[in-house]
N, C-alpha and C positions, 0 to 999 in steps of 0.2 A: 650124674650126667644130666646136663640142663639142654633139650632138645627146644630152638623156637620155632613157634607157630606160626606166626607171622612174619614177613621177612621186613627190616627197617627200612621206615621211611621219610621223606621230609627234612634229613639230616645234608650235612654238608661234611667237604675235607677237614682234618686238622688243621686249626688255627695256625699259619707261620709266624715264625720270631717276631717277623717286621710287622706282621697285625697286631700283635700283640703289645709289642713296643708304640705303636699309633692309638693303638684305643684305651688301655691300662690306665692313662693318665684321663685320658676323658670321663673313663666309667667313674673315677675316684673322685675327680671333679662336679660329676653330674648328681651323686650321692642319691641316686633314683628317683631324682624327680627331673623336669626339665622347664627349664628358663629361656633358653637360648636353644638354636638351630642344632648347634652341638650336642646339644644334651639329648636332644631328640633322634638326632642321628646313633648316637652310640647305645642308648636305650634300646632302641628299633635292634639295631645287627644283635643287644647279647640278648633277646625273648626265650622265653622259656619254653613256649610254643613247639619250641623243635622246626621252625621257619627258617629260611637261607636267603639270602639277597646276595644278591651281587650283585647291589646298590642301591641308597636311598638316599633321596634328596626331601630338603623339611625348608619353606620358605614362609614371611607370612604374608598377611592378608595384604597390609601395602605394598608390598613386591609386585602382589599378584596384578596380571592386566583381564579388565580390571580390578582395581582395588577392591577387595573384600575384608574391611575392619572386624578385628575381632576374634579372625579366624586364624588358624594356623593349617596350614595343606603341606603333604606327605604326599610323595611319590614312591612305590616300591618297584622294584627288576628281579620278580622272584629267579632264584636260580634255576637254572636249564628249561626259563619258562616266560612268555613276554610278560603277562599280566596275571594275579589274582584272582581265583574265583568269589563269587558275590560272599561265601561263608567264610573264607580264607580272611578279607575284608573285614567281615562282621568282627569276627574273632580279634584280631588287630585292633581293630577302632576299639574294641569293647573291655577287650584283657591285657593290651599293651599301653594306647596310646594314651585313653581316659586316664587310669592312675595313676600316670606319671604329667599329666595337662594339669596348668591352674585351671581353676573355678571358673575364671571370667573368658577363658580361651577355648572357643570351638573347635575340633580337629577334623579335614575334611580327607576322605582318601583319592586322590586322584591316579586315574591310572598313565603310563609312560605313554608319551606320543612319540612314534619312532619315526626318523627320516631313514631309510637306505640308500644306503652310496652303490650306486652300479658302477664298474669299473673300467673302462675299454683301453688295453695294453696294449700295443704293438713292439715288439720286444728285436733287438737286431743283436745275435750274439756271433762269436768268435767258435767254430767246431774245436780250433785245434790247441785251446783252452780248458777242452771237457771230455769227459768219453759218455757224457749223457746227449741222447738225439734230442731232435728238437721239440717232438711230444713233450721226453720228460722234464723240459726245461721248463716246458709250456707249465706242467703242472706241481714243478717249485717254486713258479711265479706265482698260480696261484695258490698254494699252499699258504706264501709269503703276506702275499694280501689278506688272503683269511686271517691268517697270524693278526696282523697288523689292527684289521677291526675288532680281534678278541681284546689286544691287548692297550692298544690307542684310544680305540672308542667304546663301545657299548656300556658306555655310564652316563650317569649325568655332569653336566656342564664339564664336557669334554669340546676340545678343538680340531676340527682337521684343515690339516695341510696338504698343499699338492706336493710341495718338500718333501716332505715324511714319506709318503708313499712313493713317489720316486726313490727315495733313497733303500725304502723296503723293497723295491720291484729288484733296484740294482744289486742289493745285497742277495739276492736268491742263491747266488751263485757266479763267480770268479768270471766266468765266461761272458757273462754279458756284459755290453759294448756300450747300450743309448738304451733309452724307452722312448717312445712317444704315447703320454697317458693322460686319456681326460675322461670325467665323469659326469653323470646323471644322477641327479636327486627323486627317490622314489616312494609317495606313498601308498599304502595297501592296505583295500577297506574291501569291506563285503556288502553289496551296494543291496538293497532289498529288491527285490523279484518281483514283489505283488503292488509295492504302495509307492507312487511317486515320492521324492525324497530329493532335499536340498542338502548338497553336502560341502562344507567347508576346506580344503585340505592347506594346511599351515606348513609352506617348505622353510618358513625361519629364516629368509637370505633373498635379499634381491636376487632376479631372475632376469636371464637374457635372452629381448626379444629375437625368437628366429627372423634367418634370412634367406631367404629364396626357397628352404626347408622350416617348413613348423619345430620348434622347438619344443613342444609338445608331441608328446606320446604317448599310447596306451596300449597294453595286452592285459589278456588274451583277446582275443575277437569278444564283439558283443553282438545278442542277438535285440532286434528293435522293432514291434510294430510298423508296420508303411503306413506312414501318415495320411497316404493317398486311399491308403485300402486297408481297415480294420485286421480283415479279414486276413493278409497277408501280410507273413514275419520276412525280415531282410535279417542275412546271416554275414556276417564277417565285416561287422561295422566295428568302427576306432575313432578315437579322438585325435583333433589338431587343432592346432591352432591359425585363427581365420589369418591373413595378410590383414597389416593396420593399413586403415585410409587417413591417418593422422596428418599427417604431411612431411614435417623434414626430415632431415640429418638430425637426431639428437648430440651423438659424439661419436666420434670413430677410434676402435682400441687397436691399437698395434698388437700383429701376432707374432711380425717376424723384424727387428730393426735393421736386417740388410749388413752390407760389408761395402766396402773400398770406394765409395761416394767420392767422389771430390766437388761434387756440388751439389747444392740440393735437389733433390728428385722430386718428378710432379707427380701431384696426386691428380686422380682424377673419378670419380664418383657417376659412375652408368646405373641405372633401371628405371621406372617407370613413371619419374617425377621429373621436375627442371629445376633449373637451378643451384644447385645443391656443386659447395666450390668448398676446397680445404689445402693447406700447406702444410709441408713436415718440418721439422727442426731437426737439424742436421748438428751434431756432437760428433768429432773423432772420426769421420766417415759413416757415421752409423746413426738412422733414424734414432731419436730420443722419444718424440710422441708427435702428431697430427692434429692440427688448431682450424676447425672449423671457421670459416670465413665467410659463407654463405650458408643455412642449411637446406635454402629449398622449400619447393613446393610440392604435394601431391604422390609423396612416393611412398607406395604402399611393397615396396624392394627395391634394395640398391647393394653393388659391388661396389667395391674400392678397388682401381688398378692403380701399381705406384710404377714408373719408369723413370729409368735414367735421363736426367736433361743431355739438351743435346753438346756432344763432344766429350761424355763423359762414357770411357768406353770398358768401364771396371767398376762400375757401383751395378748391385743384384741383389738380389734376395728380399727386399721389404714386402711386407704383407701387412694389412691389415682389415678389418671389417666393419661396415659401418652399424649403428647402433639406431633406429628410428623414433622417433618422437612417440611421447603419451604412455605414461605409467598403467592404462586398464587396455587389456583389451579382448577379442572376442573367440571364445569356444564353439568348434562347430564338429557335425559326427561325418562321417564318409565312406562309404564301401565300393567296390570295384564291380561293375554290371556283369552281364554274359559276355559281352565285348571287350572285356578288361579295361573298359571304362572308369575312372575316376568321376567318382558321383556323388552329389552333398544329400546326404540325408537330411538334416536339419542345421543350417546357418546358423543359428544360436543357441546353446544348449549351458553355456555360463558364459563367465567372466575370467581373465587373470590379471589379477594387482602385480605387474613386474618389481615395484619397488617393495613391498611390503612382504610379497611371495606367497600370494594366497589365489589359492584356485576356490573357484564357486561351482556346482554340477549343480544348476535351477532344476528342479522337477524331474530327477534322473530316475528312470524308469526302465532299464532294460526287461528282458523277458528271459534272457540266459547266460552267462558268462560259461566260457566255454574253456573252461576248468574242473576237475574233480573236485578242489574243496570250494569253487564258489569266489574264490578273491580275483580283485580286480587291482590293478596296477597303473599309476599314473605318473609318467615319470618328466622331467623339465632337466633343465640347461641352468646351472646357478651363475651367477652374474661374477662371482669370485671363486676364487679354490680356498678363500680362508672361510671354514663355516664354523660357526660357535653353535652349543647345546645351553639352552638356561631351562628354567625351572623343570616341569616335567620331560624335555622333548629330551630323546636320545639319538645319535648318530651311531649307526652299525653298517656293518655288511652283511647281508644274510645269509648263510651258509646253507641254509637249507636251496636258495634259487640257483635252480645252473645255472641259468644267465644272469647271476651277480655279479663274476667277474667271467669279465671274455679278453682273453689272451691270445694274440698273435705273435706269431715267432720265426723270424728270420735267420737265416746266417749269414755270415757275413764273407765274401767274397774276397 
């Protein structure tokens, strides 16, 4: 009788047929060394280590932005785990990747950059479809999602769709009628405490300027020195993002193309700028898209209203939003006074690139995030539902955050 000592660790499930069948021809082609991205890939997954990934991705140095000649960089997704520890690392670089590298090829390890998808469902189902209430619907929905970023996303150079998740929302369960689902991109850092700090965050996806609402967000609360008074901390401060003073109309994107038009409908473009003029293109009864004609001056906010022309007493439904000028614009923190006052702590605090999708936090300095472990959340609006993953960055859903997915649930009448 063989009693152990210690209990196993670091191992992973049995290999399936279909892994096997994918990688058998790699390992036999790669013959333990590696040439190619492949070889490095299939190297990595069979270590001896007793290590588990549940993903690696191997690019090289001209890939990389920027370009680093010479080098080859590895990303790994340890399993049931975001990141590597520094020995986990060593170990890798040292016993896996070196022996199997040429001579003249550096190998660097980088770790996964994760974007999180937060989710908001509004869910309208049929009761007399189900014998499940509308909690438990609520939470096959989210179930469903969860599913979906296990098995969709959480790798590298993976794609998501508002498609796919639609179509996961609606598959939870027979019952359900319609979704109305849209998403926030979120990343999450642990901002230092004691040392001012510039922090970069990469959402990987043009981003959409807010309108009338900051499309910028943050939680938990942050606690911030009074700039006015050393001596005195302000609690319950957040990020937003400032209103642009750019000036026009950049574009305007249709949300909703409307029904039974028999002529074209007028747009019309209200908030705190002039000039700003556009027309719709009318197809079949139904908006196709809205052509800027004017964009205007000075509008740091603007609606779009679309109405029926006159004598047309059956065209409804059009919507859309308008988009305002200038790719950078400015970050600012805010807290609510004794008076439930809205109050600017500090007007500048970074930058956001909307087109490149990069947030700047200049000299970020809080005193406390008001959280048990410490992490800070910064979440945006992406400019598309189509988002790609490349080199290190991963797309997931967090399962650990209850407010990853927030699901509302109707019935339907």
């Amino acid at each position: 009788t063989i009693d152990g000592i210690v209990a196993a660790s670091t191992g992973g499930q049995k290999e399936s047929i279909e892994s096997i069948k994918f990688t058998a021809p790699k390992t036999f082609a790669a013959q333990n060394r590696a040439v190619i991205k492949d070889d490095y890939i299939t190297l990595i997954q069979q270590n001896r280590l007793g290590f588990s990934f549940d993903a690696v991705n191997v690019w090289g140095g001209e890939e990389n932005d920027p370009p680093v000649y010479g080098q080859v960089f590895v990303s790994l997704k340890p399993t049931g785990s975001y990141t590597l520890t520094p020995t986990q690392k060593e170990r890798i670089v040292k016993d896996v990747i070196r022996p199997i590298s040429m001579m003249t090829v550096t190998p660097s390890l980088v770790d996964p950059d994760y974007n999180y998808i937060q989710v908001i469902s509004n869910v309208l189902y049929n009761p007399k479809l189900t014998s499940y209430t509308s909690s438990q619907i609520a939470q096959l929905v989210t179930s469903s999602i969860q599913q979906f970023g296990l098995t969709k996303l959480n790798t590298f150079n993976s794609t998501f769709t508002a498609a796919d998740l639609i179509g996961a929302i609606q598959g939870a369960d027979v019952s359900i009628v319609t979704n109305d689902t849209s998403i926030r991109l979120q990343k999450k850092f642990f901002p230092s405490l004691s040392t001012p700090t510039t922090y970069n965050l990469f959402y990987n996806t043009p981003l959409k300027k807010g309108v009338l609402t900051s499309g910028v967000g943050s939680s938990p609360a942050l606690k911030f020195i009074d700039p006015q008074n050393a001596s005195v901390t302000i609690d319950g401060v957040y990020i937003e993002e400032t209103p642009s003073s750019t000036g026009g109309i950049s574009t305007i994107n249709l949300l909703n193309p409307g029904f039974n038009y028999t002529a074209t409908p007028i747009v019309t473009v209200l908030g705190d700028g002039t000039g700003a003029t556009a027309e719709a293109i009318l197809i079949a009864g139904s908006i196709s898209s809205i052509v800027i004609t004017n964009p205007g001056v000075g509008y740091t906010q603007a609606v779009v209203t679309i109405s029926a022309a006159s004598g047309d007493n059956s065209g409804t439904g059009g919507s859309a939003v308008a988009i305002l000028e200038g790719q950078f614009g400015t970050l600012r923190t805010y807290y609510y006074n004794e008076q439930n006052v809205k109050t600017i702590l500090n007007d500048n605090i970074g930058s956001i690139d909307y087109i490149n999708g990069i947030i700047t936090l200049k000299n970020f300095n809080p005193q406390n995030v008001d959280n048990d472990l410490g992490q800070f959340t910064v979440s945006v609006v992406p400019a598309s539902t189509i988002i790609n993953s490349t080199l290190n960055k991963i797309l997931t859903v967090d399962t650990f955050d209850p407010n990853a997915v927030l699901v509302n649930v109707t019935a339907k009448t």
